[in-house]
C-alpha positions as CSV (number, residue, x, y, z in Angstrom):
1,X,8.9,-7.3,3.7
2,X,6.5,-7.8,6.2
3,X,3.1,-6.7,5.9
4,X,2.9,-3.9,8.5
5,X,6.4,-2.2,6.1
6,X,4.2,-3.2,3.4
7,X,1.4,-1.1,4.7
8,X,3.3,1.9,5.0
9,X,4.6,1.9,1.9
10,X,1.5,1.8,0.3
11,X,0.4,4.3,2.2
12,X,3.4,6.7,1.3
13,X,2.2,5.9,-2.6
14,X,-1.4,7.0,-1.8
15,X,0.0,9.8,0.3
16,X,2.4,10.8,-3.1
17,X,-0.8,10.2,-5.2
18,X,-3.1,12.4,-3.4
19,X,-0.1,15.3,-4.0
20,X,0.4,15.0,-7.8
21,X,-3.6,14.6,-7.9
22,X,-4.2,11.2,-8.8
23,X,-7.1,10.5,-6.8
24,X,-8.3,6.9,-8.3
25,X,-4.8,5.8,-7.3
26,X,-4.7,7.4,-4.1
27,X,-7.9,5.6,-2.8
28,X,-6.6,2.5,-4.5
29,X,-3.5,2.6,-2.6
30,X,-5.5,3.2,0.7
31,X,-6.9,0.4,0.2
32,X,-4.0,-2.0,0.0
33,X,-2.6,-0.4,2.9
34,X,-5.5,-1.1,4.7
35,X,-5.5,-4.6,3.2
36,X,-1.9,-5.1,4.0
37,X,-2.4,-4.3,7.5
38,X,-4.9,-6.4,8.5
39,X,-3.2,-9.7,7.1
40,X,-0.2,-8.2,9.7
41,X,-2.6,-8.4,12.3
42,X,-4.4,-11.5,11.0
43,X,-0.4,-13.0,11.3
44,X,0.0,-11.1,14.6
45,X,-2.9,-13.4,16.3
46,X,-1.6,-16.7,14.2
47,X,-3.6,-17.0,11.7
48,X,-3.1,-17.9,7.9
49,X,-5.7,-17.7,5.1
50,X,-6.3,-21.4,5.3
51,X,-7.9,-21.2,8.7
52,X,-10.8,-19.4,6.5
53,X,-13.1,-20.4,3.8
54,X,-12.1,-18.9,0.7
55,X,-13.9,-18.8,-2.8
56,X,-16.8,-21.8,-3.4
57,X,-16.4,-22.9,0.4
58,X,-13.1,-24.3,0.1
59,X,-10.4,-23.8,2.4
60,X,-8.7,-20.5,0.9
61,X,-5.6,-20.6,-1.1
62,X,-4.2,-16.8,-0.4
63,X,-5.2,-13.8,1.2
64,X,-8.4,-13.0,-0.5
65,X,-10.7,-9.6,-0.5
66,X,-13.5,-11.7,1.1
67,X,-11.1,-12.6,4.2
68,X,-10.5,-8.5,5.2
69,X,-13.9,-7.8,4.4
70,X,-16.1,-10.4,6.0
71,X,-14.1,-12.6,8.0
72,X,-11.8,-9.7,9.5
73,X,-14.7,-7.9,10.9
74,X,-16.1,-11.1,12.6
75,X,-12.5,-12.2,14.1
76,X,-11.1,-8.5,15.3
77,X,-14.8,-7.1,16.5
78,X,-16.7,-9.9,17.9
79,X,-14.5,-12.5,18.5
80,X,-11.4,-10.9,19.8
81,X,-13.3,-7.4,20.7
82,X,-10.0,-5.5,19.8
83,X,-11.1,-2.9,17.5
84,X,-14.2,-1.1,16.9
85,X,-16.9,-1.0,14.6
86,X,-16.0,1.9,13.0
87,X,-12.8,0.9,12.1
88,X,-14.0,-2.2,10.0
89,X,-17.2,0.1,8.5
90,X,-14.1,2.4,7.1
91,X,-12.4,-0.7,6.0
92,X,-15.3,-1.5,4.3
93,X,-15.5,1.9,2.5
94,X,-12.0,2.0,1.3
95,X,-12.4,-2.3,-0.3
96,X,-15.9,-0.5,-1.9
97,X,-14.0,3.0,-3.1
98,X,-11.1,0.7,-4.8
99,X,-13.5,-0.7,-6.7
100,X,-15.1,2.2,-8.0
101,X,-11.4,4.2,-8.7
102,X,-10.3,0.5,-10.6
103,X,-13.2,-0.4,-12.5
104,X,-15.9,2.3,-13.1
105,X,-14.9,4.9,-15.0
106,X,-18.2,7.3,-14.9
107,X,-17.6,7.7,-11.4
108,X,-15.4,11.0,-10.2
109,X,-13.1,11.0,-7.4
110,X,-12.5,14.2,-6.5
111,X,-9.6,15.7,-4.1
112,X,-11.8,15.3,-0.8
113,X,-13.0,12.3,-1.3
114,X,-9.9,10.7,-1.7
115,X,-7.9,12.7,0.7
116,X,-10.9,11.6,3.5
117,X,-9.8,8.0,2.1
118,X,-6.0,8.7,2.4
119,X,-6.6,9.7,6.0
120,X,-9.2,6.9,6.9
121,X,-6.1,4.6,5.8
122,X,-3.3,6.2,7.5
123,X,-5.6,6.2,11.2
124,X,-6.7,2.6,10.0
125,X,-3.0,1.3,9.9
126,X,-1.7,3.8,13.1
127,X,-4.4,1.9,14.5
128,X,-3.4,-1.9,13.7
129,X,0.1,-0.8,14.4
130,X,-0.7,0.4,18.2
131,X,-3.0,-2.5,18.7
132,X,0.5,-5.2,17.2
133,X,2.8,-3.3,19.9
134,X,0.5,-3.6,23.0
């Protein structure tokens, strides 16, 4: 499976999620959409997780959280100019969200905030997509 199908599919779960009102997993599966799609365009340009540093300053290992959230940006917005700000800062959002839906349970996700990170996922990965075919 590549990781553009693998994108999509996470996005259906998030999409099904959303439906049967499981907001925590809906944003959680937003995420890994998101996350999914930009190691497909990370692997679209050539590049593998070891041409970053991962975890203590060593080459990295895997595709780590830190390699979509900080090295992403700098690659896809500075470096290569082909996607905007905006997109990343959403990105951003969605990594930050997950974490709140995993791990902290006194915090509410209600069914506009995770149908606002649903729909930041799906433009996210129509996005990438358009950006892999041109």
């Amino acid at each position: 499976m590549t990781g553009l199908e693998m994108a999509h599919e996470l996005l259906a779960d998030a999409e099904v999620r959303l439906t049967n009102q499981r907001y925590r997993s809906a944003v959680s599966r937003s995420y890994y959409a998101v996350y999914h799609v930009a190691i497909a365009l990370f692997e679209h340009y050539g590049y593998s997780y070891s041409h970053f540093r991962g975890r203590g300053g060593r080459p990295a290992r895997r595709w780590e959280h830190k390699l979509i959230t900080v090295d992403f940006p700098i690659q896809f917005t500075q470096i290569r100019s082909v996607l905007a700000w905006g997109v990343v800062i959403r990105m951003r959002e969605l990594y930050d969200a997950r974490l709140a839906a995993d791990y902290r349970r006194e915090i509410g996700i209600d069914e506009m905030d995770a149908g606002d990170f649903v729909r930041d996922a799906r433009d996210i990965v129509t996005q990438v997509k358009e950006l892999m075919a041109s």
